[in-house]
C-alpha positions in Angstrom: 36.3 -65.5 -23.3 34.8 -62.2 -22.0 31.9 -60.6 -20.2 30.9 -57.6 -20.4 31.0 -57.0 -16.4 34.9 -58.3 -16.8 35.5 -55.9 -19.8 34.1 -52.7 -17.5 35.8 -53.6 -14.6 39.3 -54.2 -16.3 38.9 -50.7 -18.7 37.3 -48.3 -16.2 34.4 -48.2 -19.2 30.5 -47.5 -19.2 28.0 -49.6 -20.6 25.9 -46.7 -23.0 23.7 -49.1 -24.9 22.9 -52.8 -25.1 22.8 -56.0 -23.0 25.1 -55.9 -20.1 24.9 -60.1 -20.3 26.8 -60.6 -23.5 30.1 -62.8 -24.2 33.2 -62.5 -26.3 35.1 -65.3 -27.4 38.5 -62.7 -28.0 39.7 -59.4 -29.4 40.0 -57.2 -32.6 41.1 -54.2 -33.6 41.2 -54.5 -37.4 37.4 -54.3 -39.1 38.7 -56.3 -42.1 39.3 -59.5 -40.3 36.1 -59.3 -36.9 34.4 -62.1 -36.6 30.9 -62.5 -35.3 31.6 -63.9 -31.8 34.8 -61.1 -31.4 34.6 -58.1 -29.2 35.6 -55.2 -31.5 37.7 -51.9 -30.1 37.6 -49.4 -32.4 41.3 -47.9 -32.0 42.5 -44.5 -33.7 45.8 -44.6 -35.8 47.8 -42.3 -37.8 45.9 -43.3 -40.9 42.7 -45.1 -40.1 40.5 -44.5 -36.8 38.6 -47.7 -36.1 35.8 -45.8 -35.4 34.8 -45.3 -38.9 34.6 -48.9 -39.5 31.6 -49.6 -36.9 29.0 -50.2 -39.7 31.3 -52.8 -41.2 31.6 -54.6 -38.3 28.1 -54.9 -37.2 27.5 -56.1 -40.9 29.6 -59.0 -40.0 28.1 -59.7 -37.0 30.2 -58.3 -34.3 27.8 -57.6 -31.3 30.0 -55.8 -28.7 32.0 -52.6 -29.4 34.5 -50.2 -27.4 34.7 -46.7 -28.5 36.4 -43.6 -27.1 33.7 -41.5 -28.5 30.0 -41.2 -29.2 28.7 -43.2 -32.0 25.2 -43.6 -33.3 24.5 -47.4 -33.3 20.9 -47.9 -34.0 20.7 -51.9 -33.6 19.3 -51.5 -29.5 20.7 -55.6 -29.2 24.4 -54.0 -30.1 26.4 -53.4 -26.5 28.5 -50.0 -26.9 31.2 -49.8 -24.2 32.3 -46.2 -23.4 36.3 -45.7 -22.4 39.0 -42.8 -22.3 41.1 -44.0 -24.4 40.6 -47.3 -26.7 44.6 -48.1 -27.1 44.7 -48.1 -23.1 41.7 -50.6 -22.7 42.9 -53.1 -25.0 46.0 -52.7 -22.6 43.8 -53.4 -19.5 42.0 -56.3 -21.4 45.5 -57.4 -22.2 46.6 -57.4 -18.7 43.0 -58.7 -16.9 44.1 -61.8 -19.1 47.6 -62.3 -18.5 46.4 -62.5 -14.8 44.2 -65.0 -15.3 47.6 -67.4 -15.3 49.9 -68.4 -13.6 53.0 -68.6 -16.5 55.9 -66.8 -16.4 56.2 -63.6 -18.8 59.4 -62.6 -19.7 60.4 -59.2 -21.0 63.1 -58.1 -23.1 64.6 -54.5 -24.0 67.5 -53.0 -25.3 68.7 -50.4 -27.5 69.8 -53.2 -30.3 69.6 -57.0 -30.9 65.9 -56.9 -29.1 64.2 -59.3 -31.7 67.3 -61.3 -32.6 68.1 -62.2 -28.8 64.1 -62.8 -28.1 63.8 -65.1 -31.2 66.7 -66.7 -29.8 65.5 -67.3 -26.2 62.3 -68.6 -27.9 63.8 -71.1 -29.9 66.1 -72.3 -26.6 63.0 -72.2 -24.5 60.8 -73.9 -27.2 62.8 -77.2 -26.9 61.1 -77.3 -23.9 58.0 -75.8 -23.5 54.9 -74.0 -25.2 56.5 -70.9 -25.9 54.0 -67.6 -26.8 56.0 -64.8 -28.1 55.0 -61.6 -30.2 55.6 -61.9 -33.6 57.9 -60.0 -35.8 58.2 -56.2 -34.0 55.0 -56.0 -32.9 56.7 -54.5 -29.3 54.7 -51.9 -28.9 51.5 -50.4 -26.7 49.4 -52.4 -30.0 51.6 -55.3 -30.2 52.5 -56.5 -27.1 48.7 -56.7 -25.6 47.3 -58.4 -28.9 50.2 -60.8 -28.4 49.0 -61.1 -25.0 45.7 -61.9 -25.7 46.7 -65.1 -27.4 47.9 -66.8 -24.2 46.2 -69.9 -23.6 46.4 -73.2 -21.3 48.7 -74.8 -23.7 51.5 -72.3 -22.9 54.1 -72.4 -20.5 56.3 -69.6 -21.1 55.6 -65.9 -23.0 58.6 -63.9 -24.2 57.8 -60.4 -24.9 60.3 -57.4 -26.8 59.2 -54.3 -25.3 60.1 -51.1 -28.0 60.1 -47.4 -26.8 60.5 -44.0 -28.6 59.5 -42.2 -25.6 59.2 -42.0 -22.0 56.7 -43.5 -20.2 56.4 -46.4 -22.8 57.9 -49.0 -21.3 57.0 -48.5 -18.0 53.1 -48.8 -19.6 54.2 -52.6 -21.3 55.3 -53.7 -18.0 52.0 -53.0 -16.5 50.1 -54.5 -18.5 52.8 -57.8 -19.2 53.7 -57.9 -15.3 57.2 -59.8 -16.0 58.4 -62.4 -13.5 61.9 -61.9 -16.0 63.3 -58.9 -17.3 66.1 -59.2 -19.2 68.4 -56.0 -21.4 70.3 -56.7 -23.8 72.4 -53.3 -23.9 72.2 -49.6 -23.3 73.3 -46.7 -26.3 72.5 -44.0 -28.5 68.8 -45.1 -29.4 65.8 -42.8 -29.9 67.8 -40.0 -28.5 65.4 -37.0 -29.9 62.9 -37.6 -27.2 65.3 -40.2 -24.2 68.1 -37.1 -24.6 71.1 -39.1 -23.9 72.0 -43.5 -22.7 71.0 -42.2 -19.2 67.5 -41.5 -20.4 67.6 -45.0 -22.4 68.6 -46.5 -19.1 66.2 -44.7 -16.9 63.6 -45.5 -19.6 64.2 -49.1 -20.1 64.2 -49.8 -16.2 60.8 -49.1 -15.8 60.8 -52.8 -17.4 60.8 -53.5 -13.8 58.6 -51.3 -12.2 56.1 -54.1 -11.1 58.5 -56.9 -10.3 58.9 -57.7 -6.7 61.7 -59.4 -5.1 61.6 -63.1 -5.6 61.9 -62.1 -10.0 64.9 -61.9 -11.7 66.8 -59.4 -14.1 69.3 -60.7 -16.7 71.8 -58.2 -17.7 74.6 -57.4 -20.2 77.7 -57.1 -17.6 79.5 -56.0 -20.1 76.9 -52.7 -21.1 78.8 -49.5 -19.7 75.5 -48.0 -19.6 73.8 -50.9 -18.2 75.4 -52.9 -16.1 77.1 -49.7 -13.3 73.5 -49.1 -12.9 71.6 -52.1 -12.6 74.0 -53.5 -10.5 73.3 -50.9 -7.8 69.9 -51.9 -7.8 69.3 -54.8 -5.0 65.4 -54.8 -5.3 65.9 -58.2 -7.8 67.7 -61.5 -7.8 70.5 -60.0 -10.3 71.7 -62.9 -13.0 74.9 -61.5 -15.4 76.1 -62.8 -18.9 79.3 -61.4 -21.0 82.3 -61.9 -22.5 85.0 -59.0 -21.0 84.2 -59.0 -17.4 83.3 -61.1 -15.0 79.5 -62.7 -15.1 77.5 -65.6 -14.2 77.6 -66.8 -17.5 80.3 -66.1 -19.7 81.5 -66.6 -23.3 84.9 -67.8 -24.2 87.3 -69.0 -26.8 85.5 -67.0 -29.7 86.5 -67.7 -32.9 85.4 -67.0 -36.5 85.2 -70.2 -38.5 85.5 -70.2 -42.1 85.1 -66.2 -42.2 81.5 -67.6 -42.1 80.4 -69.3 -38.7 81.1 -68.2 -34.7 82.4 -70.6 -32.1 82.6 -70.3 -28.6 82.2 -71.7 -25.3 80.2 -71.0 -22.1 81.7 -73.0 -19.4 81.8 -75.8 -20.6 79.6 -76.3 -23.6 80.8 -75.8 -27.0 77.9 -73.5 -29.1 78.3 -72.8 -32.7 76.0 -69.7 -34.7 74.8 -69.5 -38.3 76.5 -66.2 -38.1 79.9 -64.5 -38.5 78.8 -60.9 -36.2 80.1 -60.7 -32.6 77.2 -58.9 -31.3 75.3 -62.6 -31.6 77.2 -63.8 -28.9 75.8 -61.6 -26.7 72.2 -62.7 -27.9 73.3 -66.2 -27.6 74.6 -66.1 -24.3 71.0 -63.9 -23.3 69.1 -67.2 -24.5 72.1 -69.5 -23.0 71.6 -67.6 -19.8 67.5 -68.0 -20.0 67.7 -71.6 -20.5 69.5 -72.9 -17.7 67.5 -70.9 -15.6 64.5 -73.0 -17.0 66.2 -76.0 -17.0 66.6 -76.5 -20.5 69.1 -79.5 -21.4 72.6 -78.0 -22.5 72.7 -80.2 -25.2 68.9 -78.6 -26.0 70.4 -75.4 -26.0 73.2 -75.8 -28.6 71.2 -77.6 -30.9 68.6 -74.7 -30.7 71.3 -72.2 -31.4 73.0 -73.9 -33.9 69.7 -74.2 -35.9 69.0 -70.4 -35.0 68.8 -68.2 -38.5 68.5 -64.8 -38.1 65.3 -62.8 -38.5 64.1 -61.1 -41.9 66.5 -58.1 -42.2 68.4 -58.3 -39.1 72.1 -59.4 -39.9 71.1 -62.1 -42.4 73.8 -63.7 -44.3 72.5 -64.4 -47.9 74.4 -65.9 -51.0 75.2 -63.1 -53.6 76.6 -64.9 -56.4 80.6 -66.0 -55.3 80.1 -63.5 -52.5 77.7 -62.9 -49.4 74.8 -60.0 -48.6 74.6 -58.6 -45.1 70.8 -57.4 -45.2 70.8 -55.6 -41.6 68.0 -53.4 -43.3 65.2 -53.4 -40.7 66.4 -50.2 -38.6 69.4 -48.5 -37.6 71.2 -46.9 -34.9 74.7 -46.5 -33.6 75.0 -49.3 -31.6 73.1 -52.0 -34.0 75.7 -50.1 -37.0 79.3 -50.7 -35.3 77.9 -54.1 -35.1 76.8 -54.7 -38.4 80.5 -53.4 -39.7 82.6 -55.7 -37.6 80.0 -58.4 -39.7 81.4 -57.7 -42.9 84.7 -56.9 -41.4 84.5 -60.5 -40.6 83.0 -62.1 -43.3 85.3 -64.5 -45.6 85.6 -62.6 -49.3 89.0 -62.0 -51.6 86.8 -59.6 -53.4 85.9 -56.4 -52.1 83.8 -55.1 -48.6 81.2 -52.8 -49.6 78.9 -50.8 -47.5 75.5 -49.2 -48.1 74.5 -46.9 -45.5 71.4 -45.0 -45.2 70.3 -42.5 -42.2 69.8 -43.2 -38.7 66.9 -41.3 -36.8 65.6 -40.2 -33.8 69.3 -39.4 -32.8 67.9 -35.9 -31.7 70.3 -33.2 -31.1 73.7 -35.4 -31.4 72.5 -36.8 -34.8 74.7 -35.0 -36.9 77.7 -35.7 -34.8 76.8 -39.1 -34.3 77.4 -39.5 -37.9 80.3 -37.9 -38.7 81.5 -40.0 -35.5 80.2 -43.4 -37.5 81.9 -41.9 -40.8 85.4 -42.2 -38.6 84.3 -45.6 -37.6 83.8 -47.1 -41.7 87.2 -45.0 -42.7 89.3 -47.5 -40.3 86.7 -50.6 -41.3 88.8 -51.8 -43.9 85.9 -51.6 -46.6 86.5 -50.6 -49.8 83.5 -48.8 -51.1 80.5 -46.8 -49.3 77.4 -45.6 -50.8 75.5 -43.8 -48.1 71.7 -42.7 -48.9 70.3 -39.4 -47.0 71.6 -36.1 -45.9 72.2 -37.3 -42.8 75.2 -40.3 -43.7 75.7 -37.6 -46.3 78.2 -36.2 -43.4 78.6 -39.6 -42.8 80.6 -40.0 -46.3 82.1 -36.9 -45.7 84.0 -37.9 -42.7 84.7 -41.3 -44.7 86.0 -39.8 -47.4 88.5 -37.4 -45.1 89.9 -40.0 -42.8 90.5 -42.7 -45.7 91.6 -41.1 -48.9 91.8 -44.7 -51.0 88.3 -45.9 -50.3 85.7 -45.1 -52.9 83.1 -43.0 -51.4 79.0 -42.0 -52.9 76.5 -40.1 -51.5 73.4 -40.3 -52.8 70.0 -38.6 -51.5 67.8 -41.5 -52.1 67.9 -45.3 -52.9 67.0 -45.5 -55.9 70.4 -43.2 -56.6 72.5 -46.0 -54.4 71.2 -48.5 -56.5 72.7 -46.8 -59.5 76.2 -46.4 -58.5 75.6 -49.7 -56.2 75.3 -51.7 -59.7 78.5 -49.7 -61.3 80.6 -51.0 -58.5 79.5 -54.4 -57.4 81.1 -57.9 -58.5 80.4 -61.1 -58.3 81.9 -62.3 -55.0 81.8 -58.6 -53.2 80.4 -58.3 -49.3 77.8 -56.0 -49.5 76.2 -55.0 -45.5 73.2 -52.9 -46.3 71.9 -51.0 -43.4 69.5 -48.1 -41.9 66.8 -46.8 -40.2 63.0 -48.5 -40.8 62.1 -45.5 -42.7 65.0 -44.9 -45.5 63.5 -48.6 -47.1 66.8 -49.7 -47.3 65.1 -53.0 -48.0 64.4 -52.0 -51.7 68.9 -52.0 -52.3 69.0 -55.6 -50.5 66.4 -56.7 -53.1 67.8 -55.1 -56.2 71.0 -56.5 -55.3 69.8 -59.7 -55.2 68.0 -59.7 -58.0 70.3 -58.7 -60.7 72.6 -60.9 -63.0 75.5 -60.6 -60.6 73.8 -61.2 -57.4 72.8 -64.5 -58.6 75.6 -65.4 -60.9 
């Protein structure tokens, strides 16, 4: 619930028309789904500005608005608050809100494994308490204050996966979620066209903790090269470490690959088992390991959380494929999240063979090309059989391939509809297929032709 007085004093706004004595139960941005009692901020996107939905809105009963620029409401009983910018003030709604409690918010970056190692500490955390967490991706300067906005009385804990593109986003998200926790999963080559190089990602992603004082707590990767030299030097914090090379508060041992299939490992002494072949989970699982105990989760809550754990929708998902397996790692791509995904279906248990569907990875900037001719040299000495890459970018990417490892059998295609083709000339029942790239090459389409013809369900 809101007043008007509380939504001008937490957005800097001006009261232009109406009665300065209404309430709002919560928030909307989307006109489609405002309801009567909701306070409705009318937010500008790349292809709909909210703005243009005010007469809808009204119609359905919606009796306070926030706009970012003059619009004709006639109805004198409609209040019309006036801001700057519309995405900012839900932001400083967002914030006024979390305030109100006293929970602890914990925020997570990283260049790769954001939402795998948040869905992770969320299911660990859940054993114990009323977990809030944003949904999905929704990580962003929209996603994370709408998530925000849900927290209630019933919850005891919010974890929150804070994306950027650019700087000066994060550093935004952690004003407005003010985390007692901050936690990075790693440092790489991630959204390089605009953060330049992994010291921008680092000096980027640190702003995490611009407003955490000294009694909060970062968790970090000791075993990051870009990461951990860095944070480390940084007393400000009470500094917990998790890893498996070096040395850190908690660290993962023994690892094993069980039945080509499933990892094992310890951490001290607690056996934990994953639903997952890729090496890279251990490092989320020791994240959500490392999260627990500091909550005082049960051990024995913790492995039976991660050995229930499955992987999000597109993020390293193992899937039956007839007599063989699907690696569907099709959400996004980048350098670090792709040397992961190939040591997966490195791993993976198959006598057929290992096939690999690769598609661009953006916002590499300047180093983009090299960076894929680079991850070309990486799939030659993979030991995978096949690769069908889809863009001009992985184009060099095949090129490389097909120079370093004259046996492998090598297809570039420009689109996916192209990889499909040569996909279905090539595949048999019991392949590996990993099928990988960035959000915008759709790689998703392959993953479910694949999976729908004869012998990806034979």
């Amino acid at each position: 619930m809101f007043t008007i007085s509380e939504i001008i004093e937490s957005t800097k706004g001006k009261l232009v028309q109406g009665p300065a004595g209404a309430e709002v139960s919560s928030v909307c941005i989307d006109s489609r789904i405002a309801q009567k009692s909701e306070l409705f901020i009318a937010i500008k996107g790349d292809v709909f500005d909210g703005h243009d939905f005010i007469d809808n809105v009204i119609a359905k009963g919606v009796r306070v608005l926030i706009v970012h620029k003059f619009i004709e409401v006639k109805n004198p009983k409609i209040s019309v608050i006036l801001v700057k910018d519309t995405i900012r003030a839900l932001g400083d709604i967002a914030r006024f809100h979390r305030l109100r409690f006293k929970v602890p918010v914990l925020a997570l970056t990283g260049s790769a494994g954001k939402t795998t190692t948040k869905e992770m500490i969320a299911a660990v955390l859940s054993r114990k308490y009323k977990v809030l967490k944003n949904e999905g991706t929704q990580n962003n300067h929209i996603g994370v204050p709408l998530t925000l906005l849900k927290l209630n009385v019933r919850h005891k804990i919010v974890i929150l996966e804070c994306g950027t593109n650019q700087p000066g986003d994060i550093v935004w998200l952690a004003d407005v979620a003010r985390p007692k926790v901050a936690i990075f999963t790693n440092i790489g080559e991630s959204h390089l066209e605009k953060l330049k190089n992994p010291d921008g990602v680092f000096n980027e992603k640190w702003t995490l903790t611009s407003f955490m004082g000294s009694k909060d707590t970062v968790i970090i990767n000791a075993d990051d090269v870009h990461l951990a030299p860095q944070a480390l030097k940084k007393n400000n914090f009470k500094i917990i470490t998790y890893g498996i090379k070096y040395k850190a508060d908690w660290q993962a041992f023994d690892i094993h690959i069980n039945r080509g299939r499933y990892l094992n490992f310890k951490v001290g002494r607690q056996k934990i088992e994953l639903n997952t072949c890729g090496i890279n989970n251990v490092y989320n699982a020791i994240a959500a390991v490392t999260c627990g105990i500091f909550f005082k989760v049960p051990l024995k809550d913790i492995t039976q959380a991660l050995k229930c754990f499955d992987l999000p929708q597109g993020r390293g998902q193992i899937i039956p494929l007839g007599g063989g397996w699907l690696i569907n790692d099709t959400y996004n791509a980048n350098p670090v999240s792709m040397r992961s995904a190939l040591q997966m279906l490195q791993a993976i248990e198959t006598k057929n063979q290992r096939i690999c569907v690769a598609a661009d990875m953006l916002e590499l900037g300047s180093r983009s090309k090299g960076l894929h001719r680079c991850m070309g040299e990486v799939i030659a000495s993979s030991g995978i059989d096949v690769l069908i890459t889809v863009g001009n970018l992985s184009g060099l990417m095949a090129a490389c391939a097909r120079s370093h490892n004259k046996k492998m059998q090598v297809f570039a295609c420009t689109d996916a509809e192209s990889a499909q083709k040569y996909l279905a000339k090539v595949f048999r029942n019991g392949d590996a297929v990993l099928i990988k790239g960035s959000r915008r090459m759709r790689m998703e389409q392959v993953a479910d032709f694949l999976l729908a013809s004869p012998k990806g369900s034979g």
